[in-house]
N, C-alpha and C positions, 0 to 999 in steps of 0.2 A: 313379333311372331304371329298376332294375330290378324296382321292384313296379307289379302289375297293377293293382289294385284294393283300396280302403283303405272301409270302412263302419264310422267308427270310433264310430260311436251305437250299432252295434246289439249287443245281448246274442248273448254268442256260446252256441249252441244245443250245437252237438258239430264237434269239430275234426279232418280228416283229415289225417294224414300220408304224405306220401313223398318221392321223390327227383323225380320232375320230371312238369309240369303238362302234362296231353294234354287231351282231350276225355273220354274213357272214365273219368279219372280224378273229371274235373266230375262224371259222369252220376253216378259212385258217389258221391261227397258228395251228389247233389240228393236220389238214390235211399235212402240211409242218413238225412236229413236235418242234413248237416254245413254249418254256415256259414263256416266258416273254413277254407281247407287252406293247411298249412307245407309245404315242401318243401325240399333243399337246392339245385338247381337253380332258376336264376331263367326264365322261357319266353324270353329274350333279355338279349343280351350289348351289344351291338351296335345302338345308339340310330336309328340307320337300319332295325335289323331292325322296328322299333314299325309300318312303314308294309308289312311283308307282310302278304298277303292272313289265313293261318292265325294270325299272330299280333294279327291286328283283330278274328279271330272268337273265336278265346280269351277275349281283354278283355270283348266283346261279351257271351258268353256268361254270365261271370263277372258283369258289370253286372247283366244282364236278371235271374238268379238271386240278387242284392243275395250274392256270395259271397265276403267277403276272403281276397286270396292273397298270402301274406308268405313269400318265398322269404328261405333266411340262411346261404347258399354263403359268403360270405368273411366276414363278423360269425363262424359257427361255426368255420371251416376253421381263423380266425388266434386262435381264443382257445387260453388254455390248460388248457382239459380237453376240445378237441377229437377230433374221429372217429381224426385220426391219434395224439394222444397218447394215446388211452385204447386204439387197438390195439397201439399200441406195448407197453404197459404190459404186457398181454396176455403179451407172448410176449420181454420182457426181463427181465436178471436184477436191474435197477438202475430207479429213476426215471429216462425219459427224459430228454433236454435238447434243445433248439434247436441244432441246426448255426451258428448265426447267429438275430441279434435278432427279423430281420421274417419267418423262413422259417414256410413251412406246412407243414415235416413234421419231424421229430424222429428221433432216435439213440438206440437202445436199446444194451442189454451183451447179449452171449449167448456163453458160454462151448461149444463144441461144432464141427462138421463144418457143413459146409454141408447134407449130407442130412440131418442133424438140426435144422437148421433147416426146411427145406422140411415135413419129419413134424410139426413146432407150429403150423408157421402154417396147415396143410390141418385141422389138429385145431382148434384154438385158434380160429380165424378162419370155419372152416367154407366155405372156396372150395372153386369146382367144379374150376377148373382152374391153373395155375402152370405158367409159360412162363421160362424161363432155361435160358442157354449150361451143358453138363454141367459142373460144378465137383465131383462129390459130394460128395471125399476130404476136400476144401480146407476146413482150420481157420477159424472164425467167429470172430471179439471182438466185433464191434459189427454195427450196419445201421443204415440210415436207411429210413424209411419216410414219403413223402409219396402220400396217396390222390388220384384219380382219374386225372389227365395232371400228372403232376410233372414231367415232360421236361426244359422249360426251367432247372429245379431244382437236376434233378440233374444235367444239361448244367452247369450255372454250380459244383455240387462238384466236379465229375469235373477240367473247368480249372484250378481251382483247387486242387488237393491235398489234400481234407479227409481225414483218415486214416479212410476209411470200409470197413469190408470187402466189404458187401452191400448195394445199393440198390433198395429195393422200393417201388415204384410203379407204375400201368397204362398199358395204350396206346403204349406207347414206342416212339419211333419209330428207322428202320431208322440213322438217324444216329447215333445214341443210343448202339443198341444194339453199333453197331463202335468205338465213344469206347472205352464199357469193358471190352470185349473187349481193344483196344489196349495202358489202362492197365492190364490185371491187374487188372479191376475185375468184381464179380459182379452182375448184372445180375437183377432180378425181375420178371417182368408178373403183378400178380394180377387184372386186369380193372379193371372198373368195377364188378360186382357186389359187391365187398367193403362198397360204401358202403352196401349193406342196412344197416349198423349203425347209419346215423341215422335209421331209422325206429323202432330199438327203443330208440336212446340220449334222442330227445327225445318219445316216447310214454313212458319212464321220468319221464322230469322232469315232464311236466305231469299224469300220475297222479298224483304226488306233490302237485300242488298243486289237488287233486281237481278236475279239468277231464275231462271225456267226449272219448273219444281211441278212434280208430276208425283202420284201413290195410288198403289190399285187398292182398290175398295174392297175389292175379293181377300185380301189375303186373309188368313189364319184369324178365323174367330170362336173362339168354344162356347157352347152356348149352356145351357142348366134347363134340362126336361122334368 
């Protein structure tokens, strides 16, 4: 339900990536001459959204352009060399692990302060901006990291007791964010921009498998004034 458009005869020409499907995005594949665009966003969640106006004209567009779009949001998110375990990896001392069997975000080691954590992950990760309650002082062992809106997530560890020091994830809501303030818990917004790393994680892999791989530079970046 959540792909747009499937042309599975046709030779694919050159393939764009990014993180989610607008119009401008189309214009740049038609304009580049790309037949295929991946994305990690699917243009709808929500099988009733298939009958909004913007999301008729997307498909439509996409049709008229013969343009397959193969979004792979939870195939990527829940494997394991996902966007979160390879950032995890990033900036742990140990191979991450799975909090739990089906979770989509992973637990790294980090021996250090908390303000030495916040200094790897602006380095290491390359965010604009980091939003967290002042901890600085406060000794680190571990963190979880689940990307995009891990809310629900990390609502379901915070309940539950998982011996976690630091929980880094975006968008978190005000609910959320007084849970782990409560438990003595450290809280991390690194946005949604973080997810730029699946445009350079799966333009990695398909160069690899000598495929024409193109991504606009322009697209969708929030910035912190």
């Amino acid at each position: 339900k959540l792909n747009s458009n499937f042309f599975l005869n046709h030779k694919i020409k050159k393939i764009l990536i990014g993180l989610d499907l607008n119009f401008s995005m189309i214009q740049f594949a038609i304009s580049n001459g790309a037949n295929v665009i991946i994305t990690h966003h699917p243009i709808f969640i929500d099988p009733n959204d298939i009958k909004l106006e913007y999301v008729k004209n997307i498909r439509k567009t996409l049709s008229t352009n013969k343009i397959t779009h193969i979004p792979i949001h939870t195939n990527y998110d829940i494997s394991n060399n996902s966007m979160c375990f390879q950032l995890s990896r990033i900036i742990s001392n140990s191979k991450p692990k799975k909090p739990f069997k089906k979770s989509y975000g992973w637990v790294g080691s980090f021996d250090g302060t908390f303000l030495e954590l916040l200094k790897t992950i602006k380095e290491k990760w390359e965010v604009d901006y980091i939003l967290s309650a002042s901890q600085e002082n406060k000794f680190v062992k571990n963190f979880y990291f689940g990307s995009g809106s891990c809310g629900s997530e990390v609502n379901f560890l915070l309940h539950n007791n998982y011996p976690i020091d630091v929980y880094i994830t975006g968008e978190i809501k005000w609910n959320i964010w007084s849970l782990g303030n409560d438990m003595n818990k450290i809280l991390v917004d690194v946005g949604h921009n973080v997810e730029s790393f699946f445009i350079k994680d799966i333009t990695r892999i398909l160069e690899h498998k000598n495929v024409s791989v193109i991504y606009d530079k322009k697209q969708l970046k929030l910035k912190s004034f």
